[in-house]
N, C-alpha and C positions, 0 to 999 in steps of 0.2 A: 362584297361590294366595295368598290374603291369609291371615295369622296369625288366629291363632282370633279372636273380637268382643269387644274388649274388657268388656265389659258384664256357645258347643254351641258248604200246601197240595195236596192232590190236586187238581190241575193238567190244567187242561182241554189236552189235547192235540189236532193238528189233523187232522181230520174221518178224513183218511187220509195213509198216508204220498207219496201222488203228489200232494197238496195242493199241496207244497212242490217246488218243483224239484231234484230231488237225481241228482247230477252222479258218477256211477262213474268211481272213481280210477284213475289206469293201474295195469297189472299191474306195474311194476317203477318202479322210483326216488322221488324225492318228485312228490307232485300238485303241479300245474299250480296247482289251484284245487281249494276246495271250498264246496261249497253245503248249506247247513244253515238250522235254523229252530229257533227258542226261543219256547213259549211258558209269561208268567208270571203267576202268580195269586194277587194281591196284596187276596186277600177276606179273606184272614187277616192284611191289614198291624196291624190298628186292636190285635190282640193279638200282634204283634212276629214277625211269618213270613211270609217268600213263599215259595213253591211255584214248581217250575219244572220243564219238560220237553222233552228236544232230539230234533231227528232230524237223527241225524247219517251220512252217507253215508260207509260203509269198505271194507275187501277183506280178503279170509283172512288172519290172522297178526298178527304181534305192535302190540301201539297201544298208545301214551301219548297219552294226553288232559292238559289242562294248564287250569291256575288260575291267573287274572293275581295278577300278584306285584309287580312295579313298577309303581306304576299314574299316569300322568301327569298332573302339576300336583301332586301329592303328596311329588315326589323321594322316594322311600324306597319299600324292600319290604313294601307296608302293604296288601296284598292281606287281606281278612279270614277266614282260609283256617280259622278256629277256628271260626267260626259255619258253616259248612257242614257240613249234616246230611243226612242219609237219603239216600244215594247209592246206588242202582238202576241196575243198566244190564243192559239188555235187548234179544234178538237172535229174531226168531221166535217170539216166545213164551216162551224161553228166560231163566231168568235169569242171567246170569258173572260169573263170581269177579271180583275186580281186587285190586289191593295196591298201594299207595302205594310211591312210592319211598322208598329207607331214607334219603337225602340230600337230597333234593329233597321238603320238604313240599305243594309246588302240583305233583307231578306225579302221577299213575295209568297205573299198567300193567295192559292186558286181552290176553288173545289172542279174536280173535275167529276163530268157527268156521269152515269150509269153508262153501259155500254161503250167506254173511251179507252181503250188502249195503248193513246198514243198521243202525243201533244206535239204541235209546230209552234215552234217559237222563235221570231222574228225581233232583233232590234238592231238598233244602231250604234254606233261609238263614234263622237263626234272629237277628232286629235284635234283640238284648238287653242291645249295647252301650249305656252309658251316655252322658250327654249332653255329651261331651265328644270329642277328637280330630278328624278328620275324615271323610271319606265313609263308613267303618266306624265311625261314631259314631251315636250314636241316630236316627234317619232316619224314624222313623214314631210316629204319636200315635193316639188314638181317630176324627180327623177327617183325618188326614193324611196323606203317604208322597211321600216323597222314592225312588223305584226307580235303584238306578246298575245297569244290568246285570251289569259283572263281580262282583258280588256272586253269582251262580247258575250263571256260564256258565261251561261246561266245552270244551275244542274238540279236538281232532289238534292235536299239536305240530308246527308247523313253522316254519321259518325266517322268518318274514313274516306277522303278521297279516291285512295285504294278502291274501294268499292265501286267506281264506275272507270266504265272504261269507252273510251269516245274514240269514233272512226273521225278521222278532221280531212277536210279539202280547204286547198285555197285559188282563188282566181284570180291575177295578175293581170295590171293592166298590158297590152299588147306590147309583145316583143321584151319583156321584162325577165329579167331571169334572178333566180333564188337558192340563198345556202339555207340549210336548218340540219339540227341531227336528227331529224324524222326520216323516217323511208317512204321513200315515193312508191307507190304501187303502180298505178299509170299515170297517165296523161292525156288530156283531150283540150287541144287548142291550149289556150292560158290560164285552165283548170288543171289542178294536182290535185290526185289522189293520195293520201298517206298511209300507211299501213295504222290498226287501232294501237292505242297505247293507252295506259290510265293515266287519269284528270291530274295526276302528280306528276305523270310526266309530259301532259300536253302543256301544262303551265312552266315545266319549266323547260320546253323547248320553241321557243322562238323563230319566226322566218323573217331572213333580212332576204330583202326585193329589190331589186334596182332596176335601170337602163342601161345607166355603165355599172356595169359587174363583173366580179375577175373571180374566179378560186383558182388556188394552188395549192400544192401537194406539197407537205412539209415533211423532212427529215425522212422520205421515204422506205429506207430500211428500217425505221421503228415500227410495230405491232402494236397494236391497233391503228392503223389510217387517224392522222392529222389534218385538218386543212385549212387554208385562210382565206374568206370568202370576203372582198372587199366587197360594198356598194359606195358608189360616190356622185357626188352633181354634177362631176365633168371627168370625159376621160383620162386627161395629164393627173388628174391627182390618184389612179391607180397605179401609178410606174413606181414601183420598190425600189428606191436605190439598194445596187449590190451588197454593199455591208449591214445594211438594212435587212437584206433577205436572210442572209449568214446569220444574224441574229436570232430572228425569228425562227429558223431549222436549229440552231442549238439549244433555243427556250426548250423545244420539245425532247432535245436528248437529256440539257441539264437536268431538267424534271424528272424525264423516265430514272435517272443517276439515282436522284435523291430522295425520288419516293419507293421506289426499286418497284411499284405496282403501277396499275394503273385502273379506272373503276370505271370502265366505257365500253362501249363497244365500236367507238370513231368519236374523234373531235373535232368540233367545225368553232373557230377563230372568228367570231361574225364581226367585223369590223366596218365602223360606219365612219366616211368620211365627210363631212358636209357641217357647216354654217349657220342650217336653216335647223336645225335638231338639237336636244338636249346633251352634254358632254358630261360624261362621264363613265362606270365601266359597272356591270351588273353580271354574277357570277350563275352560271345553270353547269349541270353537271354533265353534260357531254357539249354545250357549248360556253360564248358567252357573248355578250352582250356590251361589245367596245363602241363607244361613241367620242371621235377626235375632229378636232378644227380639220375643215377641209384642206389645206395645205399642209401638214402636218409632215409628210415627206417629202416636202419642195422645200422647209423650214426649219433652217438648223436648231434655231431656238424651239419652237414647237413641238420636233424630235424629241429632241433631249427633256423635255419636261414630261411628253407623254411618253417616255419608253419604257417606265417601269408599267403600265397600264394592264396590257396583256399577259404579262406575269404575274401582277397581284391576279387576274380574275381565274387565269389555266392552277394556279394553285390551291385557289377554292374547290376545284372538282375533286382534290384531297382533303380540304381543309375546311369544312364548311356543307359539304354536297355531300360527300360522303361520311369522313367525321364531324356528326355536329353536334352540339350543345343539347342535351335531353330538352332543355326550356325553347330552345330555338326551333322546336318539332311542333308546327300545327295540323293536324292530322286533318283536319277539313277548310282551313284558307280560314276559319272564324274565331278558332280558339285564341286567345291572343297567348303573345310569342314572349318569353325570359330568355333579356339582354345580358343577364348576368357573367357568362362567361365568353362576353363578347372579343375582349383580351385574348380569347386563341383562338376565335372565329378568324378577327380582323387584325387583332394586332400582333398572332404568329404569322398571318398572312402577310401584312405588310413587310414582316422583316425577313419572310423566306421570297415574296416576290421580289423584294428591293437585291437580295442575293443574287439571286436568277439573272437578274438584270444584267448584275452585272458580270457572274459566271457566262453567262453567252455571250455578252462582246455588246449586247444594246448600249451598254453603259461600259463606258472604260473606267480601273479602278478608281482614280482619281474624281472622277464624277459620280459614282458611287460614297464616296466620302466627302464631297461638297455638298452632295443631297442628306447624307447622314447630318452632315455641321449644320444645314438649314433647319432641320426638326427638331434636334437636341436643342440649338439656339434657341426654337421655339418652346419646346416644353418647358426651358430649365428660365423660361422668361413670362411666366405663365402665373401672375398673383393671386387666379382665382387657385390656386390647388392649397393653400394655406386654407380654404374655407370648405372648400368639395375634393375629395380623395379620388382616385382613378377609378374604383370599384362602381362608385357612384355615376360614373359619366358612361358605364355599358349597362348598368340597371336601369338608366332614365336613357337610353338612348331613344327609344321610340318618341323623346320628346325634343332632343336635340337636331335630329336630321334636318328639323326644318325650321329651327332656331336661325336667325341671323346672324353675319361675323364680326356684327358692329358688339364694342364689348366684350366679345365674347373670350378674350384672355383673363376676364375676371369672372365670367358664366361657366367657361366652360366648356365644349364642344363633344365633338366625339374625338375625345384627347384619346381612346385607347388604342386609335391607328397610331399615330406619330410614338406616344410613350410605351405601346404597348412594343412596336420595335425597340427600343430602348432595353424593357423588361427583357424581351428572347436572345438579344446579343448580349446582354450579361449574363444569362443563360446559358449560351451557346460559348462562353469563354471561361464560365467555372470550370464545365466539363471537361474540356481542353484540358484548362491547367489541373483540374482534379486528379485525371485520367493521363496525366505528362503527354499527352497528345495523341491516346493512343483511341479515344472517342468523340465525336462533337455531336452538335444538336441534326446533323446527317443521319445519325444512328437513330435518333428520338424521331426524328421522322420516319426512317422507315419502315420503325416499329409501332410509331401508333398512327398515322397518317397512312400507314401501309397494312395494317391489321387484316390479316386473312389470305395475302395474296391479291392478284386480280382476280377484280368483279365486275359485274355488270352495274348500271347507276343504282346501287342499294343505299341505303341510309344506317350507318354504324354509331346511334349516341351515345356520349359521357357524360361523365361528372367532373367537378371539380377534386376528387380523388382518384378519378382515373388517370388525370394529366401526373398530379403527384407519383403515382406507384409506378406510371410506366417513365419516367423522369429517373427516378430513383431505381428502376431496373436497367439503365441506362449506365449511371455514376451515383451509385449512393449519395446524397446529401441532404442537408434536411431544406427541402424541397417544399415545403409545406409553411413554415417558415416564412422562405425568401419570400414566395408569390404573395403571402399575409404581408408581409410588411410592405413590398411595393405597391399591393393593390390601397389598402390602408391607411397609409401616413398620410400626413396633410404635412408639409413641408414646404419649403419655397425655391427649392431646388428640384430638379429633374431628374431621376436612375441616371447615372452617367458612365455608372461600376466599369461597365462593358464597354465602352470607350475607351475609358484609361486602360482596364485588361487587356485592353485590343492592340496597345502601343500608341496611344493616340490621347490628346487632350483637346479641348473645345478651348479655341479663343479666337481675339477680335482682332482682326487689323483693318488700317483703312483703305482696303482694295474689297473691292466686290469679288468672292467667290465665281468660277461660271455659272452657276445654276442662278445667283442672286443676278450676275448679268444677263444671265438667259431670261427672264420675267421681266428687266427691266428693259430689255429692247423692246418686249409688245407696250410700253408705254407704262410712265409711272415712278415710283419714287419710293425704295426701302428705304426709310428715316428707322426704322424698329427700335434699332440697337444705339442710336444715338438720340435725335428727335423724341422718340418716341411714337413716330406718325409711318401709316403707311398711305401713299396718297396715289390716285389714277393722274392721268397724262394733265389733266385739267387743271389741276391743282384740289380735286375734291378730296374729302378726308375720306379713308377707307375704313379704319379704326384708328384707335389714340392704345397706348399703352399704359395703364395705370400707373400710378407715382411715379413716370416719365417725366420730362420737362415741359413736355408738348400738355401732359395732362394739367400739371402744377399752375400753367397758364390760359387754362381753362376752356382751352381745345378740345371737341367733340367727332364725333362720326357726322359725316352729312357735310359739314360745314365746309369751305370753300375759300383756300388761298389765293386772293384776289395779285396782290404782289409782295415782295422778300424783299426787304432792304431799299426800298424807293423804285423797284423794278418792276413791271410785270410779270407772271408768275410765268416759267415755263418748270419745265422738269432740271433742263440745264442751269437754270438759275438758279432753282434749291440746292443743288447738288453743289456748286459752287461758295451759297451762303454756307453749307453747313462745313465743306471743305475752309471756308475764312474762318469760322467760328474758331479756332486754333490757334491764330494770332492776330483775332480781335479780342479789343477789352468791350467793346459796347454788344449789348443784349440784342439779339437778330429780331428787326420788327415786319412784322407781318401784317398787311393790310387782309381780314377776313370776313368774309360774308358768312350770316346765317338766318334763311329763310328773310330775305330782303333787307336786313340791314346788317351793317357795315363798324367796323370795331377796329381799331391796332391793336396788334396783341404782343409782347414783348418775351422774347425766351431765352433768359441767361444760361446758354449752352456753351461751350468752351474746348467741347471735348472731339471737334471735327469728325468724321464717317468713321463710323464702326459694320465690320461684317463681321460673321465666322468662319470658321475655319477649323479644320481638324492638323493637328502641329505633333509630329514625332516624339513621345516621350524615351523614357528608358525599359521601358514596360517590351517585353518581345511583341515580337511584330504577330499577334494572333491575326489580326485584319485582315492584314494584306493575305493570312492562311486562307480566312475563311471563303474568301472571294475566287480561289483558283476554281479553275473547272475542273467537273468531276466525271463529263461525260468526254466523249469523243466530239468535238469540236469542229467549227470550219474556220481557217483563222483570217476567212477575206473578214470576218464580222468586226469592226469597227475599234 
């Protein structure tokens, strides 16, 4: 999963219940298997409701049905079990009682009657979430819909999701049309048929629906079939620009390069362009689940900020989907999920998607190294890690996701995207120079991210001595070590190791990097590295930086620069005070608001606009190595 973008029925049921193959469970112990069918009717997404209805095959006596609760790529119990409404369940004709369990909100207990072989079960999911969070985050617009199945689905509890296997259809409002990695079987009218798959893989494949819909065929000499299925609110914002398309067909050679497998049998790119929806990027193993501002390629700024997107989530399908963390495996959506080796879920992910990036031309090197100088800036400016270690922020992760960003450089966050890229490019440049350049973390991928060859979507888990041994079958080093002391230390600095190995050092001048420009055309004010403040277009405070200046004067989150220096507050204004603050002697006073009353607040800053920047050392140039393409390229890509 990538962090949010910085920048979000009555129910046709089937024909009959022998439609569906359904498999009577033995008379005694748990099933073998079961066979079921969902279908869902998403004619009411356009006003925030799907409709859904199962046939699900049982035997006399007591049943808990169960609602995913963990749901993967999410780490956390973020099942949206609040929007599920109207829940029906019916035997014969019959309708039955149920009752929630008193401790377990995702579970239902029914008795079902003597002679019942089969249950209907009918409810609702009502999308009213707002456009923020993830997969339980706003999902549908008047032209759109994003469907995650466990959103609706209800099943038998049992040990193994494995164990059931569900026929799905879905119904589309008119004239609407749909990517998913499901296979359609038929079609009738604005109903699909899907071919059955198990519960592990109807959850993790997703149907994006639109009005205006586009797919296209990516990189098509590569094996297995790619594709890039926009949905959007309006037609203009499916038009690719050219160097943009280039990009996206070399994502998929770059990747085929470096992982030298592939674990799919087709990839579908589900790409959501809209406004009205949650933003951010959720990884499934033969797709994924991209959500970007609707002009996103009419917006040079916009671009540039979400082009690493699609590469952090297509690298998950190796890194995550396929290889994942033993603790990160809930075999029934209940079990809860260990963050623990979230560091090479997320934070090998971010530092081989950020590569990708900009190996395929998304990102040119230079922008690639502006977005590097923005994270390290961030880690290595980051006062909570003197009291919380990295280790500690993917062990508590299930409690950070939905933490707030006010503070949160002295809390804490999910630091192990940003630091944990930090971690794999030091990594990735021991090897290097270990090996005189005759290995890099290329090879570490293709050997543990590629374990076995291609496969179909299987699930391959490690340990934390698996990353060790296959690291160290790589370039011997003590590998066990390094990741102890980076995961570890409480310090007040940032891994930077891999920066400077790289030919490059972090520092500040007073020019705004592009990517720091790029953020502040949508509106707003990086103060970080001088102030201490980051503030929206309004003048409202975003966060304060701890033992900042901004902090030392008793500036909070929330509060509200009314005016800077006798002026009304605009963005231009600040930017100007902090630019005088250089050769004034007098303290910059600030008229601010908090929660209705009014204060001066005075900030002896002196030191005018600080950004970062990554600066050419004497160190060889590993970077600019690491970043060349490794596949066959198109070079219209950007």
């Amino acid at each position: 999963m990538s962090r949010i973008v910085p920048i979000a029925l009555a129910a046709s049921v089937l024909a009959a219940a022998g439609s569906c193959a359904l498999a009577q469970l033995p008379a005694a112990g748990q099933p073998a298997s079961i066979k079921m069918s969902i279908a869902v009717n998403a004619t009411d997404a356009p006003r925030k409701m799907l409709h859904a209805d199962e046939v699900i095959p049982v035997q006399p006596g007591d049943l808990t049905l169960v609602y995913a609760k963990w749901i993967p790529g999410e780490h956390g119990p973020t099942g949206p079990i609040d929007n599920l409404a109207g829940i029906v369940i019916e035997a014969n004709g019959q309708t039955l009682p149920w009752v929630r369990d008193p401790v377990n909100m995702f579970a239902f207990h029914v008795k079902v009657p003597q002679g019942v072989s089969t249950l209907h079960v009918h409810d609702d999911f009502l999308a009213t979430a707002g456009p923020s969070g993830f997969s339980a985050g706003a999902s549908t617009s008047a032209n759109l819909a994003m469907i995650s199945w466990n959103e609706v689905l209800l099943w038998p509890q049992v040990p193994n999701a494995k164990q059931v296997t569900v026929t799905p259809s879905v119904t589309l409002p008119a004239g609407w049309q749909f990517g998913t990695a499901l296979t359609p079987t038929s079609h009738d009218g604005d109903t699909t048929d899907f071919a059955p798959v198990t519960l592990n893989e109807l959850v993790d494949s997703p149907v994006l629906s639109g009005r205006f819909f586009r797919q296209i065929d990516l990189a098509p000499e590569v094996s297995p079939k790619h594709y890039l299925d926009l949905a959007a609110d309006g037609p203009e914002d499916l038009e690719v620009p050219p160097q943009m398309m280039a990009g996206f067909n070399n994502l998929v050679r770059e990747a085929s390069a470096m992982y030298q497998s592939h674990h799919y049998t087709s990839y579908h790119f589900l790409m959501t362009l809209s406004d009205q929806v949650a933003h951010f990027g959720l990884e499934h193993h033969q797709s994924n689940d991209d959500r970007v501002p609707e002009k996103t390629f009419l917006n040079p700024s916009i671009d540039v900020l979400a082009a690493g997107l699609l590469p952090h989530e297509f690298t998950h399908s190796w890194n995550g989907k396929y290889r994942r963390p033993a603790g990160l495996l809930s075999p029934d959506f209940q079990t809860p999920m260990q963050g623990n080796l979230l560091w090479v879920y997320e934070g090998l992910t971010t530092y081989l998607g950020d590569v990708l990036t900009a190996r395929s031309g998304l990102w040119t090197d230079a922008q690639y190294r502006d977005a590097l100088a923005d994270s390290a800036a961030t880690m290595n400016n980051r006062p909570g890690r003197t009291w919380r270690d990295l280790q500690d922020t993917a062990t508590a992760a299930q409690t950070l996701y939905s933490a707030g960003r006010q503070w949160d450089n002295w809390r804490r966050s999910v630091d192990y995207y940003p630091e944990g890229e930090l971690l794999w490019l030091e990594a990735d440049t021991i090897i290097r120079q270990q090996s005189h350049g005759k290995k890099s973390l290329n090879d570490f991928c293709a050997r543990f991210l590629g374990l076995g060859g291609n496969t179909g979507p299987i699930t391959a888990p490690y340990h934390f001595q698996d990353v060790v041994d296959n690291l160290n079958a790589v370039q011997p080093y003590d590998w066990a070590k390094f990741l102890t002391d980076r995961l570890t230390r409480k310090v007040n600095h940032a891994p930077l190791g891999g920066i400077e190995r790289g030919g490059y050092s972090l520092v500040y001048t007073d020019k705004p990097n592009p990517m720091t420009e790029a953020r502040q055309t949508l509106g707003g004010v990086d103060a970080w590295y001088s102030l201490g403040l980051r503030l929206g277009h309004t003048g409202q405070i975003g966060d304060v930086l701890f033992y900042s200046p901004a902090y030392k004067a008793d500036l909070g989150p929330g509060q509200k620069i009314i005016a800077v220096n006798g002026r009304a507050y605009s963005d231009e204004v600040m930017h100007a005070a902090i630019r005088d603050s250089k050769t004034s002697q007098t303290p910059m006073a600030l008229i601010v608001e908090n929660t209705g009353f009014f204060r001066v607040v005075k900030i002896d800053y002196h030191g005018g606009e600080r950004y970062p920047h990554l600066q050419r050392n004497a160190q060889p140039d590993l970077l600019d190595a690491i970043l060349k393409p490794i596949g066959k390229n198109d070079q219209a890509a950007k």
